[in-house]
C-alpha positions in Angstrom: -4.0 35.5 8.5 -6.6 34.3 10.5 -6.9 30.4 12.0 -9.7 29.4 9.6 -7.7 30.0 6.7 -4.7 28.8 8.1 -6.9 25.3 8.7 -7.9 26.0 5.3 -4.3 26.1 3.5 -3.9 22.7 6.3 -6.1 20.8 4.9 -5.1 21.3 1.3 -1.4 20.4 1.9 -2.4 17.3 3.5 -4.4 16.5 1.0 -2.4 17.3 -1.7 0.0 15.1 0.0 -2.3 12.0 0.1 -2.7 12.6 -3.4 1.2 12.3 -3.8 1.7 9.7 -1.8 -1.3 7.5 -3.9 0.4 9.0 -7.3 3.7 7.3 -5.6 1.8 4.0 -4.6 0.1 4.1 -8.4 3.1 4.2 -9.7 4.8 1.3 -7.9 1.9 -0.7 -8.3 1.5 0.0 -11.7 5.5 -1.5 -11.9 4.3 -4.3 -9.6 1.9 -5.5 -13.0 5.2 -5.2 -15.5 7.8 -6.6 -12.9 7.1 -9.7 -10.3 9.0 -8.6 -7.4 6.9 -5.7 -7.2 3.1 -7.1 -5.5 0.7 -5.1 -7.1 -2.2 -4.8 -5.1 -0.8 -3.6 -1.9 0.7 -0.8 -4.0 -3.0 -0.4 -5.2 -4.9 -0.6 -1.9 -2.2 2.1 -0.7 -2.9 4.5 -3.5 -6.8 3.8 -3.0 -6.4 4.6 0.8 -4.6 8.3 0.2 -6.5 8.8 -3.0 -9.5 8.9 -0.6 -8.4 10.9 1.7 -6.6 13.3 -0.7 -9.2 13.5 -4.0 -12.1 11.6 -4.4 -12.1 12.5 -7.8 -8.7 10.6 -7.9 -9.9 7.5 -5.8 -13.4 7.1 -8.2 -10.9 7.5 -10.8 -8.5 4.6 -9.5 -11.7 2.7 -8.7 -13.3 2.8 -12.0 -9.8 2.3 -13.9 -9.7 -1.0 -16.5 -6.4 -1.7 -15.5 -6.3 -1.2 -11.5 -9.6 -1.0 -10.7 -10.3 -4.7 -10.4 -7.1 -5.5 -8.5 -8.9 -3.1 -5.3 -12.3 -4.4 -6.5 -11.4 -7.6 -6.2 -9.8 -7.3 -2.6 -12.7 -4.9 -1.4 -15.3 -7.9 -2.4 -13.5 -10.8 -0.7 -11.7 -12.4 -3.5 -8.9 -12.0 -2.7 -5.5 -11.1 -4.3 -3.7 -13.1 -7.1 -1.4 -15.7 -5.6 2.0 -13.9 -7.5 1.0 -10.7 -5.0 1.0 -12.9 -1.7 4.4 -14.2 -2.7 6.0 -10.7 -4.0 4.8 -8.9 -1.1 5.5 -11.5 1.6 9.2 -11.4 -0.4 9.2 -7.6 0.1 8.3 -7.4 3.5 11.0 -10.3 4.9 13.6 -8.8 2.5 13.2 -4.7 3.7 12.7 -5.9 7.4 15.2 -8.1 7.9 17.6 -5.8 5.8 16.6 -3.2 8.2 16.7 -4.7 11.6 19.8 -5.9 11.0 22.1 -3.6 9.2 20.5 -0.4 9.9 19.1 -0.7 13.4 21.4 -1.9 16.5 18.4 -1.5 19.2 17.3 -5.1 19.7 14.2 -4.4 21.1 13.0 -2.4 17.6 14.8 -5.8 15.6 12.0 -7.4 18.1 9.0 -5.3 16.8 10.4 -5.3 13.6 9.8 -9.2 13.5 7.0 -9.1 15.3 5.5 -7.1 12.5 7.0 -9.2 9.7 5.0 -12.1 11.4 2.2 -10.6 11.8 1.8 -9.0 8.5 2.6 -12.6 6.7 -0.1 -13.8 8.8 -2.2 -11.8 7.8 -1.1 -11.9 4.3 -1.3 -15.6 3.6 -5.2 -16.0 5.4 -6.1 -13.9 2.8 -8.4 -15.5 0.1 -6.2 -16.1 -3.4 -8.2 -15.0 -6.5 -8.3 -17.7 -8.7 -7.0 -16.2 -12.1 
């Protein structure tokens, strides 16, 4: 084999692996709508992001769907995401890092950045707008 074709069969498995990983994101977000410790539209937003990079026909798909489409919609236009997502996914992000940092890792300096990402992530999480259901 030559190195254009092996860029070739490359760039397929990566995207075939964005289009997992957004089938895998779908998925959890499409729980995140049944169950409310699941936030929905970071799920969504995640399987937008590889569903670009990995199908377009997926990600117009995702897009243009009448039950996930608005939740992305709705954050791409500045609206915002539903109040029950801030709270799951702020929930979700303290409980898996703080589990994390401090019964799986015993480097205090990654517990730091750990935090430090926690923090900054809520941050960023509660200045979003809330969409006003």
């Amino acid at each position: 084999m030559n190195s254009s074709t092996d860029e070739i069969n490359q760039g397929r498995l990566k995207k075939g692996f964005y289009v997992i990983g957004g089938t895998v994101f779908l998925v959890l977000g499409a729980i995140g709508i049944i169950l409310p410790i699941l936030p929905t539209t970071p799920f969504l937003l995640l399987s937008a992001a590889c569903y670009l990079r990995g199908s377009e026909r997926m990600h117009r798909w995702l897009l243009n769907n009448r039950w996930f489409g608005s939740y992305i919609r709705n954050f791409k236009e500045g609206k915002g995401i539903p109040i029950k997502g801030k709270i799951s996914a702020l929930i979700m992000v303290w409980l898996t890092i703080s589990f994390s940092a401090l019964f799986i890792i015993d480097i205090l300096a990654v517990q730091i950045v750990m935090f430090a990402i926690a923090i900054f992530v809520s941050i960023y999480l509660i200045q979003l707008p809330t969409l006003k259901t």
